[in-house]
N, C-alpha and C positions, 0 to 999 in steps of 0.2 A: 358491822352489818352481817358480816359472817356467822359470827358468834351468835347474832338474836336469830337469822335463820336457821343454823343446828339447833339451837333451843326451842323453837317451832315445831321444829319435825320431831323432836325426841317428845314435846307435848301430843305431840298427833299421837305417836306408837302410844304413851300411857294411858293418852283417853281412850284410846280402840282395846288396850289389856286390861283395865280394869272393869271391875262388875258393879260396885258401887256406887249407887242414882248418886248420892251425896258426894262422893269425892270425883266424878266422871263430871258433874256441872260444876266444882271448884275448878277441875282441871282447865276447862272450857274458856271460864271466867280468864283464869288468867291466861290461857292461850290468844282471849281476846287482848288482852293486854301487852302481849310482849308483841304480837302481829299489830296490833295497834302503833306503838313505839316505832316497829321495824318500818312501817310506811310512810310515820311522819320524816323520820330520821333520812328514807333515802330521799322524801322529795326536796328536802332542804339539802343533803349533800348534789342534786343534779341541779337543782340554784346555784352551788358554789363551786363552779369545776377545777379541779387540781391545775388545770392549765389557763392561766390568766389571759391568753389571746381566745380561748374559746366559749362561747356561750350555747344557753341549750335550742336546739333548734327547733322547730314546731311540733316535729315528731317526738322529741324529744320531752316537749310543753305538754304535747298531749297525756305521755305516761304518767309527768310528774302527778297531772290535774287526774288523774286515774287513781293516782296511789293517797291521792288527797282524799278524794271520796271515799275510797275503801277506807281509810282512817275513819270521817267522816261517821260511815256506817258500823264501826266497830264502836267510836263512843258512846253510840246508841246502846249497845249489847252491853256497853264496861256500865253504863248506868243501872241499866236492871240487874246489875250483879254487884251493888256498892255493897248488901248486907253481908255479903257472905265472906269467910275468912275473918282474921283479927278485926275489932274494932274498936275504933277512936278512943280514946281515953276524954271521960267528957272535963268542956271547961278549961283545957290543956290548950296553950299557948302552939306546942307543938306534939297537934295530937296523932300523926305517924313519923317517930322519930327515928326509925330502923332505916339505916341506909342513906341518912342527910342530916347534915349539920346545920343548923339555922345561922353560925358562925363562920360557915366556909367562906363568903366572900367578904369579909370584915375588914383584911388587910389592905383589900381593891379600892374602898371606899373614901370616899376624903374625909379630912377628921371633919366632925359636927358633933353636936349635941347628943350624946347615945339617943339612941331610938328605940320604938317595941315594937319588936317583927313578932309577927303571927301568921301560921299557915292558915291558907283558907281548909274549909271542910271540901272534903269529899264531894257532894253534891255541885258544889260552886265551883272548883278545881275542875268537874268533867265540862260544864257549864260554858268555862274560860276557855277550857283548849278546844272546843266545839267554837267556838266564835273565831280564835285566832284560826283556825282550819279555814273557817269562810271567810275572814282577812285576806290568809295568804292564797286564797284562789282569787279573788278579787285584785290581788297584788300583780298576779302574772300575765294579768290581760293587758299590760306594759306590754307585753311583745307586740301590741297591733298598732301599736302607736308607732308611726312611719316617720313622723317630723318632729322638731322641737318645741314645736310651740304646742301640738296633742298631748307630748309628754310632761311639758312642762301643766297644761288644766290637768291630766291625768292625777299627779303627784298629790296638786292641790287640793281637788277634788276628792282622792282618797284618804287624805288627811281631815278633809272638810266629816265628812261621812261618818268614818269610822272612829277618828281618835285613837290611831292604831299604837301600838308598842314599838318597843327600838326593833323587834326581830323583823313582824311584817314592814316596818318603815323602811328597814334596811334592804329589803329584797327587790324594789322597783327598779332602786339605784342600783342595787348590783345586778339587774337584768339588765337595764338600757347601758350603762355604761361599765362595763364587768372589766375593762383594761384601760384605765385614765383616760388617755381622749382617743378611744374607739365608741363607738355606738353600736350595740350589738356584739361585741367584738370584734366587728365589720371595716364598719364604715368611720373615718375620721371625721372626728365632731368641725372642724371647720366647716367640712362638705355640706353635714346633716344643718351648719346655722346659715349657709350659703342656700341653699334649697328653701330656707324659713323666708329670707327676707327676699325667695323670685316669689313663694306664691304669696309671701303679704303684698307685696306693690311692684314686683315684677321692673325691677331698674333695667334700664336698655344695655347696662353694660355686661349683667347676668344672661339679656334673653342669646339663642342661638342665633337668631334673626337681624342681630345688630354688628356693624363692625366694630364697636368697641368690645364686643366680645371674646375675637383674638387680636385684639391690639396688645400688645408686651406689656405696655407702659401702665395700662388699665389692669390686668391682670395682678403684674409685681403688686400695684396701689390696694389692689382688695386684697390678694393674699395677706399682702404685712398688715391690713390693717386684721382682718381674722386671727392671724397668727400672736397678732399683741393685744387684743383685748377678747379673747379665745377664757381667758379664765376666767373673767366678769360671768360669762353665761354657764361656764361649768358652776361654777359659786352659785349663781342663782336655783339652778337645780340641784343642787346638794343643799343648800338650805330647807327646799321646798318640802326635804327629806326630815327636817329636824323637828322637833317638839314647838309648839305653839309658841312657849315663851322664849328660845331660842330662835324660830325664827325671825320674830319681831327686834332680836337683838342684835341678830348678825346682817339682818337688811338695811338696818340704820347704819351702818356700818359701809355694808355693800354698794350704798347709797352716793360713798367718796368717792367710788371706783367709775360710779356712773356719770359722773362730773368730764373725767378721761374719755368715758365711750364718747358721751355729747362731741366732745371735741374732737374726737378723733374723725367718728362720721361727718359732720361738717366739711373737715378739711378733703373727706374721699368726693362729696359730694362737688366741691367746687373746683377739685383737678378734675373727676370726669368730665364735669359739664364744658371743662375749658379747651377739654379732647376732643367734642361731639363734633363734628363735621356741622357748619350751618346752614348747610342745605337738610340735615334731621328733623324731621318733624317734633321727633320726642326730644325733648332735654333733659336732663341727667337733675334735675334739683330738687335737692332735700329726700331724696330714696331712702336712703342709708341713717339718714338724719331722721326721718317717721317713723321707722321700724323702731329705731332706738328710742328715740320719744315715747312710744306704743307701749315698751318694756318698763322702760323707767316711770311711768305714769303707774301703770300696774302695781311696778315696788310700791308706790307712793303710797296710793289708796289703799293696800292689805295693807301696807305699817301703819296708819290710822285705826281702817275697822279692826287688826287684831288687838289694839288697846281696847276696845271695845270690848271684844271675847273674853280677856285676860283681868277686866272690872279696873282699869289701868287710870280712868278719870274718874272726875268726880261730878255729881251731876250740873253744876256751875259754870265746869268746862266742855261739857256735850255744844253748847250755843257754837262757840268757833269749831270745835271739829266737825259738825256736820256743814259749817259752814261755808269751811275750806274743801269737802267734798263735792257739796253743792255749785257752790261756784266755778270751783276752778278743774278738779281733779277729773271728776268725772263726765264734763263738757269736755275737755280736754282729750279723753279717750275718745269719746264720740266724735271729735273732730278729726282725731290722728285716723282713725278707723275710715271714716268717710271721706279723707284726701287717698286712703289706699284702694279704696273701692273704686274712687273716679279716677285715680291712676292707671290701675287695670283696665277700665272699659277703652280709656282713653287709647293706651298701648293698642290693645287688642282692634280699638276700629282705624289706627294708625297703620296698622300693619297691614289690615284684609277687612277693606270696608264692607266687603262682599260676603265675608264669612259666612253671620248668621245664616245667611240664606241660600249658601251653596251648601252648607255643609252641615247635615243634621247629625251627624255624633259629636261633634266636636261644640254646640251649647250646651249639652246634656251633662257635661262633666261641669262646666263653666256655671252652671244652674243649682248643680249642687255645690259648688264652693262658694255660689254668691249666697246661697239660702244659710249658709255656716255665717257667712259673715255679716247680714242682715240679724241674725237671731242673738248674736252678740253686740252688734249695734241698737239693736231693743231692746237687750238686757240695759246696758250700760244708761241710755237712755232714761228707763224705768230707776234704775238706783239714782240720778241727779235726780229726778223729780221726788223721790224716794226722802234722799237724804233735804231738799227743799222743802219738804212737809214738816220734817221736824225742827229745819232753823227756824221757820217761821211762828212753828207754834210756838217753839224757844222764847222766841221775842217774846209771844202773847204771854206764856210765863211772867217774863221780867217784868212787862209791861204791866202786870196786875200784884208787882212781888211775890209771888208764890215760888219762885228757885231760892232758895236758902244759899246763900253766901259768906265767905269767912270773913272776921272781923276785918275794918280796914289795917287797924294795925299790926297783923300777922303777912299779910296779904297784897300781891302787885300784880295785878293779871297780866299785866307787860311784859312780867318776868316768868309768867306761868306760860304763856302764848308762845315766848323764842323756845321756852325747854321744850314745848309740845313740837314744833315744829324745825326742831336743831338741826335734825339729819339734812332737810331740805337747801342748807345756808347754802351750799358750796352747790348748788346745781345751776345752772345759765340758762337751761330749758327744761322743763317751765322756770322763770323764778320766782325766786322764794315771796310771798305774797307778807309785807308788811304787818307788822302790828297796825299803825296808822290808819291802814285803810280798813281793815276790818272793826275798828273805831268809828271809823267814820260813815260805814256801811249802818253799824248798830246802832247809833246817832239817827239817820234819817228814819229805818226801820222804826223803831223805839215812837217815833211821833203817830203814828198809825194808831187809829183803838184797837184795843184787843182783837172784839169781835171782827174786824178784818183782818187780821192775820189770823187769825184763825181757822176763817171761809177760807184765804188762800193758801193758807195746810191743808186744809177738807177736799183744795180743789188738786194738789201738788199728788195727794194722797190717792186722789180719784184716778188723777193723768197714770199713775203709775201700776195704778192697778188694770187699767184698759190696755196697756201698752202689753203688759204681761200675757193677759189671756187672750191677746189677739193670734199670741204666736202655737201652733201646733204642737200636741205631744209635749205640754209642759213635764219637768220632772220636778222631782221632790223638793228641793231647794224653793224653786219656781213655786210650787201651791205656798210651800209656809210663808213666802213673800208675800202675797197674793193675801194672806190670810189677815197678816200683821196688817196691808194697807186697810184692806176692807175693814179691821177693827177701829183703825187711826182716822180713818174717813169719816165712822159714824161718832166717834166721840169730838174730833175739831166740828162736825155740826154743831151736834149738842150744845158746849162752848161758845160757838157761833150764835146762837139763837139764846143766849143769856142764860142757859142751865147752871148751876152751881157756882154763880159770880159771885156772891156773898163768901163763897166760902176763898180761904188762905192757905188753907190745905197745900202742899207740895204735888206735885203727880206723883204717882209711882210707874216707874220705867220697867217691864217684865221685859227678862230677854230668855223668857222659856219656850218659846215658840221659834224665834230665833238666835243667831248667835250675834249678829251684828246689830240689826233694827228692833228694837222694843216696841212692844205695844203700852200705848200712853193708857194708864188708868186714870181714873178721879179716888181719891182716898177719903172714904167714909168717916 
């Protein structure tokens, strides 16, 4: 850092000594260039502090996001000066080869198949580091993230978006959690998942207002239970951190561990309850057991849709996985969500029936956490009806043969359904949903005519799109949802009212619009 500052300043004295228009704007050029470098270089050094207990503090946020934009604004200036100096060697695999090996990382790599590396050009190269610039400002807005479960949509959400690289993937992670289990470098991530599961459903033995709160016996039971399944939830966010196809691989995985949490919170749940004084209003049941539920459902359904993302089925097997969403996964959320909402209220008019109405600042905070967790309970909502649209049209498929199927004798869908569904064997809550029954589900379904499963995709389709625009200040995700129903609405009419029934055509499934739900074509 040193060194590109002397190099800076000694740029400054040449442009101010020399007289030449033509060599005063190369100077410039690259003065933008090595000032350029200098600012990316310190914000990513004050991301990474030499001292692993300490992270950057807001002031601190502030310079880095300062020295971003100043990069920012210099890649602008490095563009309008690509002509000038040496140029590319055309057609060249590597067409600036002064000062970089295309071989230097060769020995790092694991063996495979030689490969052919080519540098991008110029243009596309200022292009890339202009994007990763707005990545990594995007990345650091992790600091406003107070709790775990913000941080943990945060992660997601910028992975959703961006599609970012290992650099900016890496920096969320080493902002919220920069010294293993601190948070911030602050705070111990116990604390930070204890704080998660007062404001999901607020257990009486967490609130200040209950005597289970300083009971010994209560305390010992939550800490050991934090302190031994404390790495399931670090795992879960460091995964959140990994490449698409990584994480769908280490969540089925993650998946075993969650098997342990089920049980453990169970067992927290039926000591406190067996603590609670019976003269308590509130009883201590399944708290600890719904939080977890809430998480584990979450794993569930991303390991599903990112097969989805990743083109992981085949279109044969789309019928049970949305099936299994429909039904089970994302009811399931909606219900976890909705015993934690009526938990709260409940807590809350247990304690001070009088509240709301002595006390006007104190629903105003209570108003906007409920508004957080209505707007994800109609999200959740809208995707069961979502993913309901499509099993049913599914049927209407099968039921006219139009899904193309592999030979019987290659083929056991029995045996295709446990693979799909492996990770789920070992869980107890939810469990694992049989092959038989979804058998026996597509049995009854199957007798229906087409044309009504189809209305009832048209109408699944319909539900999910009203639910969506009900809710304010949708975002971007939100519209292309919206957009996909609204298309899948008018085509299960069409279907519905006998259009193209002649035809045996297959659908074609576009997921350019989104990453998880296709819009249903008819193919000409």
């Amino acid at each position: 850092m040193n060194m590109l500052k002397a190099a800076e300043e000694e740029l400054i004295k040449k442009t101010k000594d020399t007289e030449d228009e033509r060599e005063r704007e190369e100077l410039q050029a690259l003065l933008a260039r090595v000032r350029f470098t200098r600012l990316l270089l310190h914000s990513l050094v004050g991301m990474y502090p030499l001292k692993q207990t300490a992270v950057p503090l807001k002031t601190e946020m502030i310079d880095i996001v300062k020295s971003l934009n100043g990069a920012l604004e210099l890649a602008q200036a490095i563009e309008k000066t690509i002509e000038l100096g040496t140029q590319p060697v055309e057609g060249s695999d590597a067409p600036n080869p002064m000062g970089f090996s295309m071989m230097v990382n060769q020995r790092l790599l694991p063996p495979t198949f030689p490969r052919s590396t080519k540098i991008k050009d110029r243009q596309l190269s200022i292009q890339y580091l202009t994007e990763l610039i707005q990545r990594i400002k995007h990345a650091c807005k992790i600091a406003n993230c107070t709790s775990y479960h913000a941080a943990l949509n945060f992660l997601m959400d910028f992975n959703k978006k961006f599609t970012p690289c290992l650099l900016s993937r890496s920096i969320p992670q080493t902002l919220y959690l920069p010294a293993g289990r601190l948070v911030f470098g602050v705070k111990p991530l116990i604390e930070v998942l204890k704080e998660s599961v007062r404001a999901f459903i607020a257990p009486p033995a967490l609130r200040p207002d209950n005597p289970l709160y300083n009971n010994p016996f209560a305390i010992n039971c939550i800490n050991s239970f934090f302190e031994y399944h404390e790495q399931t939830f670090y795992s879960l966010f460091a995964i959140c951190g990994y490449n698409r196809a990584r994480q769908r691989d280490h969540l089925g995985l993650l998946l075993l561990n969650f098997a342990h949490l089920q049980d453990g919170a169970e067992r927290v749940d039926v000591y406190l309850h067996s603590l609670t004084p019976r003269s308590e209003n509130s009883r201590h049941l399944a708290c600890f057991g719904t939080w977890v539920f809430y998480h584990c459902l979450r794993a569930m359904s991303f390991y599903l849709l990112a097969g989805l993302e990743l083109e992981l089925y085949s279109v044969h097997e789309y019928l049970y996985i949305f099936w299994y969403l429909y039904q089970y996964l994302f009811s399931w959320i909606v219900s976890a969500l909705t015993r934690a909402e009526t938990f709260l209220a409940e807590q809350e008019y247990a304690t001070d029936p009088k509240a709301a109405k002595a006390n006007q600042k104190k629903p105003k905070s209570k108003k906007r956490k409920t508004k957080t967790d209505v707007k994800e309970i109609l999200f959740n909502e809208a995707m069961e009806m979502l993913c309901g649209g499509y099993y049913k049209a599914l049927v209407g498929f099968y039921k006219e043969d139009r899904i193309p199927e592999p030979l019987p004798l290659f083929d056991n869908e029995q045996v295709r359904f446990e693979h799909r569904f492996a990770p789920f064997a070992n869980l107890s809550t939810p469990p694992p949903m049989p092959y038989s029954e979804f058998r026996q589900m597509k049995f009854i379904m199957i007798q229906s005519p087409a044309t009504e499963l189809y209305a009832a995709a048209a109408k699944h389709f319909h539900e999910a799109r009203m639910l969506l625009e009900t809710f304010p200040n949708p975002d971007e995700e939100w519209h292309d949802i919206v957009k996909v129903a609204k298309t899948n609405y008018v085509m299960m009419n069409l279907l519905a009212s006998g259009h193209s029934r002649q035809s045996k055509q297959p659908p074609e499934f576009d997921f350019s619009c989104h990453r998880y739900f296709p819009i249903i074509k008819q193919r000409k």
